[in-house]
N, C-alpha and C positions, 0 to 999 in steps of 0.2 A: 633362703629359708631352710630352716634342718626340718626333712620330713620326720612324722612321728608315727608309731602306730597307735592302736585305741589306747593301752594304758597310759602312756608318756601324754598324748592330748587331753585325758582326764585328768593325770596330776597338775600339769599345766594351767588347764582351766579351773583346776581346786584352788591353785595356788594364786591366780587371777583376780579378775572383779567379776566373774562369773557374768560375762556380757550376753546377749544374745546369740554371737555371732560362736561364741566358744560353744554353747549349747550347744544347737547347729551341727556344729563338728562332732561334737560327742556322739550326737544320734545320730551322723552319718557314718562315722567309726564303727559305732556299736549294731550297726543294719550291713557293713560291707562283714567285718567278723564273722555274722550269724552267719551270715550268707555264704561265707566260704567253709564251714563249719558244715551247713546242710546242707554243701554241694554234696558230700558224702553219701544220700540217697540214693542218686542220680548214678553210682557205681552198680546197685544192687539191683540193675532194670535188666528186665533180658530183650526189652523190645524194642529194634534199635531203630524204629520209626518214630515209636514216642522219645527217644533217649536224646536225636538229632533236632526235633523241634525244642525242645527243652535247652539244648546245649544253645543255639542262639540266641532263646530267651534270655539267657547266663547272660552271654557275650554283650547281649545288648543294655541288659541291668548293669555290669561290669564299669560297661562303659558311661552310662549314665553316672556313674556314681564318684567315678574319674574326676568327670568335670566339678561335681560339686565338693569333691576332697583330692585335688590335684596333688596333697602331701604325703596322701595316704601310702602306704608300704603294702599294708590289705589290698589295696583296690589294685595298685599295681600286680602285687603278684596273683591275682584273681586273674586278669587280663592276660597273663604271661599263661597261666595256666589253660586257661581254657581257651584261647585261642589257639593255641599247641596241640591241645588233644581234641578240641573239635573239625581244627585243621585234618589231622591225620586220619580220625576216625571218620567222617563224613566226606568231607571236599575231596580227601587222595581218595577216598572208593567212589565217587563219581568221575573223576579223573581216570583210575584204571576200567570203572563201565565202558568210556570214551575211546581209551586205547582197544578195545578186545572188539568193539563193534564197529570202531571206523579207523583206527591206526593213529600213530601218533604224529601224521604228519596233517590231519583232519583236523578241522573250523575247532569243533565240541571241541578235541581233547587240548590243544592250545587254550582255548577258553578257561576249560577246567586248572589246567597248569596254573595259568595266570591267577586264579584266582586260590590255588593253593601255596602260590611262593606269596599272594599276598598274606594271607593267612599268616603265614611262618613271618614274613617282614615286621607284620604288626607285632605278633607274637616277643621278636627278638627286639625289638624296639623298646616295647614295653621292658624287658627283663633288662638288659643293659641298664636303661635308666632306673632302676631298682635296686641293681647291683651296683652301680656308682653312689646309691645313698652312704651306704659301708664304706668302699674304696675306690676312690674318682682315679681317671689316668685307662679308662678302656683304649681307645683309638690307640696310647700311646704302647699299651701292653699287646695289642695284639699283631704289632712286626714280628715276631717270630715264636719258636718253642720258648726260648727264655726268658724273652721279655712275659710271655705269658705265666710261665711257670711263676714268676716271682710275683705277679700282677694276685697270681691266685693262693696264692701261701697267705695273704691276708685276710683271706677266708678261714674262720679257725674255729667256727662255731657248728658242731656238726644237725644240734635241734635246729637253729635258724639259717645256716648256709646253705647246705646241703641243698633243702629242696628249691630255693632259689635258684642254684648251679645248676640246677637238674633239667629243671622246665627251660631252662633259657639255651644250656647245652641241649636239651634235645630239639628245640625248633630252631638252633643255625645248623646243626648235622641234618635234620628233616629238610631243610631250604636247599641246601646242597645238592642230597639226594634226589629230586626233582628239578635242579636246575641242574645237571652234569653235564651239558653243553658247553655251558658257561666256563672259561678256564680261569675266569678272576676267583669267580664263587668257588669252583674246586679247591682254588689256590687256599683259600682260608680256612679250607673244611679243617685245619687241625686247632682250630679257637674252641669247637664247638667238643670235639675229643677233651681236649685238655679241660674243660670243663666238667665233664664225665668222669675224667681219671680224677679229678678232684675229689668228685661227689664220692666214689670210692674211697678214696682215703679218708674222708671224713666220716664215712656210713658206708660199709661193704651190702647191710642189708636196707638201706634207704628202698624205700616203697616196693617191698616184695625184690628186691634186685634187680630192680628194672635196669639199675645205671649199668647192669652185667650185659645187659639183652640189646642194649643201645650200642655198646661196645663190642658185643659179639657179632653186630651185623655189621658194626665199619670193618671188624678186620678180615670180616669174607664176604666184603664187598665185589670182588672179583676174583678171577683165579690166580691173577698174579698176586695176589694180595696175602695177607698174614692169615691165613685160613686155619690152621689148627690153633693160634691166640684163638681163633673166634669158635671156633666151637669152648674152647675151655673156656670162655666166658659165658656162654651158653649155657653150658653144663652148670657151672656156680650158679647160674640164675634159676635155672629147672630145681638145682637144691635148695635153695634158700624159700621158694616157694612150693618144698616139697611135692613140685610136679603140678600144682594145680592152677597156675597160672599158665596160659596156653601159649602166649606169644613168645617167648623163648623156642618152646619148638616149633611154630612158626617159621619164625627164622630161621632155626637150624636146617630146616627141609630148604627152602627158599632161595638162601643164603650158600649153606656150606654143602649142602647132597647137591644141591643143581650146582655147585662151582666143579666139585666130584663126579659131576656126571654120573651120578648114586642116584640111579633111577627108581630104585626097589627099596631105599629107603627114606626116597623121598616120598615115594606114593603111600610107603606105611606110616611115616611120622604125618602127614595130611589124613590120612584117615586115622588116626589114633584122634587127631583135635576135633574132626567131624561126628567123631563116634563118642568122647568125651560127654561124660551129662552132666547133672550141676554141682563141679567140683569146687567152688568157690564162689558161693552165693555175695561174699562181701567186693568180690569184683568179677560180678557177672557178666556187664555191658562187655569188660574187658575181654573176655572168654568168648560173649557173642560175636565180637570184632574177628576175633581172631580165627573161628569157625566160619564165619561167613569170608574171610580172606582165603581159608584155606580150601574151601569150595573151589571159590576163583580160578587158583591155582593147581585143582587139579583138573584143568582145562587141556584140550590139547593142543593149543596156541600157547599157553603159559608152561607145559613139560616140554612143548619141542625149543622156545627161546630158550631152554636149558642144556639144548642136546640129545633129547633122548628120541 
């Protein structure tokens, strides 16, 4: 069956016998839409006690809605999305509580792990099959750089691809990043890139540049790694949101000062985000994530795993 989104099932159903059953879909259409529409709210919270119960409430309407519009492209990318970022924002910061106060070889932070690669599984699961609505042939595209590059050139829509590419490239590079054990999962981490490098070319400024801030943390990922790529994607992300989106530098302290053993400007770029007040009210939660992260990390368990 060809999934639709709301407009396509109300032409459908125009053009129809106008059944009950089409109705139905329409108001379930037109209730996942709104819904993804005034998740938007939910960015502008600074309290990130009320922003985390909220965020499962999502998840769990999300998913209710799934079942009763299994064709839905809405409902899907609703799920892709928010299990992504409530993944990240909530499950990995109880996850690292876990690591800093019993280690990560301790019951908690296993626990926690587990239930943030779930997170990210559900997440990637959801958007694959969302992204095969467009272009079927995933498993087959992702044997290598090429087969991928080609699988994603038929991606060409930058209003509708892009943020599809985006949410789904960030929770298999987020899944990786927490499973690094793993040498299969590593092994794939370049699916979830190539996804990213897409979203780029299709949208350099997609959602404040985030696809810059995702990129800049893979390529200083470690020290042997592409470290000055990842500050200058860094740097393009800091521009693009003329500095007021915080998790670019973030990263950059985190990331590319601890792979530098840049102890004095890692403690300044973490206190620049702590010190930071409300520079982007339209992505506040954002900003609080990334200040409460940067707390975290100016820990002296989180500056000495860097070196210092």
């Amino acid at each position: 069956m060809t999934k639709m989104t709301f407009p396509a099932v109300a032409l459908a159903c125009a053009l129809g016998v106008g059944s009950s059953g089409c109705i139905k879909q329409i108001l379930v259409e037109g209730q996942i839409e709104g819904t993804l529409k005034g998740s938007a709210g939910v960015e502008t919270l600074s309290d990130y006690e009320v922003a985390n119960t909220i965020a499962f409430s999502g998840i769990g309407q999300f998913e209710g809605m799934h079942v009763l519009a299994p064709d839905s492209e809405n409902a899907l990318f609703g799920l892709t999305k928010t299990w992504t970022s409530a993944t990240f924002a909530f499950i990995e910061d109880q996850m690292e509580q876990a690591e800093d106060a019993e280690g990560t070889s301790s019951e908690l932070y296993l626990y926690q792990q587990a239930r943030a690669k779930a997170g990210y599984d559900r997440a990637v699961h959801y958007g694959i099959e969302m992204l095969e609505m467009k272009n079927k042939g995933f498993e087959a595209a992702k044997k290598n750089d090429d087969t991928m590059t080609a699988w994603l050139a038929g991606f060409d829509d930058a209003d509708h691809d892009a943020k599809e590419l985006f949410w789904t490239g960030y929770a298999w590079i987020s899944r990786v990043n927490i499973t690094k054990e793993d040498p299969a999962s590593v092994a794939e981490l370049f699916v979830g890139v190539k996804m990213i490098e897409r979203v780029i070319q299709l949208d350099s400024n997609f959602f404040y540049g985030n696809a810059h801030t995702i990129l800049g943390a893979y390529h200083a990922r470690s020290p042997m790694a592409e470290l000055e790529d990842g500050k200058k994607e860094l740097e393009i992300a800091m521009k693009i949101s003329e500095g007021k989106l915080l998790l670019p530098k973030f990263q950059l302290a985190t990331k590319y000062y601890c792979m530098k053993s840049d102890k004095e400007n890692y403690v300044k770029t973490l206190t620049e985000i702590i010190d930071a007040g409300d520079v982007f009210p339209e992505q506040r939660l954002t900003n609080a994530i990334a200040k409460r992260k940067a707390k975290r990390y100016m820990s002296k368990s989180r500056q000495s795993a860097c070196g210092f």
